[in-house]
N, C-alpha and C positions, 0 to 999 in steps of 0.2 A: 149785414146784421151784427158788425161786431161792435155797435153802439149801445145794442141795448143794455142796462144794467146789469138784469139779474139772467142764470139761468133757467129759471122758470120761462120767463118773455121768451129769450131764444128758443124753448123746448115747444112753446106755445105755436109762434110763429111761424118754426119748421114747419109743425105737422099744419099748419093751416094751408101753406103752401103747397104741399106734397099734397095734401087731399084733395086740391083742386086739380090733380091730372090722375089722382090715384085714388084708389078705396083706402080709408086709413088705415085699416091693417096689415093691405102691404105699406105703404106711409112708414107706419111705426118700425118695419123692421127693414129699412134702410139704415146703412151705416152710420150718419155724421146725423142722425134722430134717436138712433143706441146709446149713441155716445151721450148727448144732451141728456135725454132721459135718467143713464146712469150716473152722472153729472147731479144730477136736481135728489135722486134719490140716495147718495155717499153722503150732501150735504145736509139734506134732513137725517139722516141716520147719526152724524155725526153732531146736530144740533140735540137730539131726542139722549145720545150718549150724556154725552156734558151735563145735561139737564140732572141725571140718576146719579151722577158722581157728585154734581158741587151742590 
């Protein structure tokens, strides 16, 4: 998976895979799915910041 461009895709794709052996909410609270997750939401917080400053 480390082709895909964005981290959105990767956070997408994880959980699509884990939900096919898993219910997604346990899914979501696997490790290397935290990570992604908290990943996709630093970036928008830090897109949403910029935005109010410039």
């Amino acid at each position: 998976m480390g082709s895909l461009p964005k981290d959105t895709h990767k956070y997408a794709f994880a959980m699509v895979e884990a939900a096919r052996i898993m219910p997604a909410d346990r899914a979501e609270k696997l490790d290397h799915i935290k990570q992604l997750r908290f990943n996709v939401q630093l970036k928008n917080l830090r897109k949403r910041i910029n935005r109010r400053i410039t």
